[in-house]
C-alpha positions as CSV (number, residue, x, y, z in Angstrom):
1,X,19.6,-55.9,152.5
2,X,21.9,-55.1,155.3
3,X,23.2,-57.1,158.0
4,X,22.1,-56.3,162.1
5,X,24.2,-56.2,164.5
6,X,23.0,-57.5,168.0
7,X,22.9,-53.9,169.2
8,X,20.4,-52.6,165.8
9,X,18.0,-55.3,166.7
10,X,16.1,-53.3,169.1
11,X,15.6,-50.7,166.4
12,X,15.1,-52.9,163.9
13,X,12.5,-54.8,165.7
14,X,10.3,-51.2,166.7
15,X,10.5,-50.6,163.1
16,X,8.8,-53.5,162.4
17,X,6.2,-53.2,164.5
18,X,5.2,-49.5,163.6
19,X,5.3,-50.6,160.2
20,X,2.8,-53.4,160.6
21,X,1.3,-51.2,162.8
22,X,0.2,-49.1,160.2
23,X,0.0,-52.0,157.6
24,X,-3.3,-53.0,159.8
25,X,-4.5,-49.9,159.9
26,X,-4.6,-49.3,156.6
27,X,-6.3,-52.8,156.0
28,X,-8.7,-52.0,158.8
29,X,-9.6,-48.8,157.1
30,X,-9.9,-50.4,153.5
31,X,-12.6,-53.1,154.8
32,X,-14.8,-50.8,157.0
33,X,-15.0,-48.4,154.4
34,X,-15.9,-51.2,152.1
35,X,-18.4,-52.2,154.3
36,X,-19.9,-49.2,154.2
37,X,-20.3,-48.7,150.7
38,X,-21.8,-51.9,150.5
39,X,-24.3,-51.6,153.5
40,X,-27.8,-50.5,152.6
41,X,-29.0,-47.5,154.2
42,X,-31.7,-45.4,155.9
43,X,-33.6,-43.0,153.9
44,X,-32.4,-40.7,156.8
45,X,-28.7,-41.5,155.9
46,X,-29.7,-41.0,151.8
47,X,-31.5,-37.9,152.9
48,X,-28.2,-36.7,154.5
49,X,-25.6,-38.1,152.1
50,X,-27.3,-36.3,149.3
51,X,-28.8,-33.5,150.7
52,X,-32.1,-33.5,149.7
53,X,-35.4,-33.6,152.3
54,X,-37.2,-36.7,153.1
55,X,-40.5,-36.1,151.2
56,X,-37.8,-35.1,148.3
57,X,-36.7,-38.6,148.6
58,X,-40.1,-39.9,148.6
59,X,-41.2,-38.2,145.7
60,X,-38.5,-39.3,143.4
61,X,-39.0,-42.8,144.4
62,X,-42.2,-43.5,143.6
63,X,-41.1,-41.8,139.8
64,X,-38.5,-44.3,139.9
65,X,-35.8,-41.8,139.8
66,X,-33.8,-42.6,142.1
67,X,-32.0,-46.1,142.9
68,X,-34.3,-48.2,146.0
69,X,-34.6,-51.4,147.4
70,X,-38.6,-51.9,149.0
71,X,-38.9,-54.9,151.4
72,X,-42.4,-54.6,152.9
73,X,-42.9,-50.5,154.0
74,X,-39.1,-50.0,153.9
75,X,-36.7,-48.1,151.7
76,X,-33.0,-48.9,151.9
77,X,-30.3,-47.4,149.9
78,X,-26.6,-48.5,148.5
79,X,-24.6,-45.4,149.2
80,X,-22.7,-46.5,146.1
81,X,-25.6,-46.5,143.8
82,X,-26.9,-43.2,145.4
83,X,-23.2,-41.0,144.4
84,X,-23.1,-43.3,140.8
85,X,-26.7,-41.3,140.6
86,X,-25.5,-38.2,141.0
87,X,-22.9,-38.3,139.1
88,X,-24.9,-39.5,135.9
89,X,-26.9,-35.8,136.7
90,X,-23.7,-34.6,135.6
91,X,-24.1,-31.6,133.3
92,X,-21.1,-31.1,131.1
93,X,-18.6,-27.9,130.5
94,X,-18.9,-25.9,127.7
95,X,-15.0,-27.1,127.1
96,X,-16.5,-30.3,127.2
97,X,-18.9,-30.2,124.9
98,X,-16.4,-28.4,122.1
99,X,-13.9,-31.0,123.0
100,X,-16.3,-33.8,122.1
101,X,-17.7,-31.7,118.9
102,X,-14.2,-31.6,117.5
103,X,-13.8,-35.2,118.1
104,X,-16.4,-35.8,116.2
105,X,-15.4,-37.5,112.6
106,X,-15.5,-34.6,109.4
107,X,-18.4,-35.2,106.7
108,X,-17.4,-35.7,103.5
109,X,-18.7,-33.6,100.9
């Protein structure tokens, strides 16, 4: 660490401040995304976020495809669940699947 001299103190000091400036911003952005991930949702919102129609929605619901919570008449949705869900839909490569066939353990004969 380096010493100040009277005269670097004015730098030193807006350095500071832009730094936690941007430390609080950062924190700020961390905890309303957060929050957002962990608010439920609108089937409107769901509808958008996964970009599929309303009835689409509806439809795989009541198959029990598709992660809901019901209280009373209304759906709501955990935009966390809702990308986990598409990404177990996940088909794989064909590099993929010849990776994971020559992973597999040799027979013996």
């Amino acid at each position: 660490m380096e010493i100040l001299t009277f005269d670097q103190l004015p730098k030193a000091v807006s350095e500071l401040l832009e730094k936690v400036s941007k430390i609080e911003d950062i924190l700020s952005h961390e905890n309303s995304s957060t929050q957002d991930t962990e608010n439920p949702i609108s089937i409107q919102q769901a509808s958008a976020l996964i970009n599929l129609s309303i009835s689409t929605i509806y439809g795989k619901v009541c198959r029990r495809e598709i992660p809901v919570s019901k209280q009373g008449k209304r759906l709501y949705f955990n935009k966390m669940e809702l990308l986990e869900w598409i990404k177990a839909g996940r088909k794989k490569t064909l590099a993929e699947i010849q990776e994971g066939i020559r992973l597999l353990p040799k027979k013996k004969s």
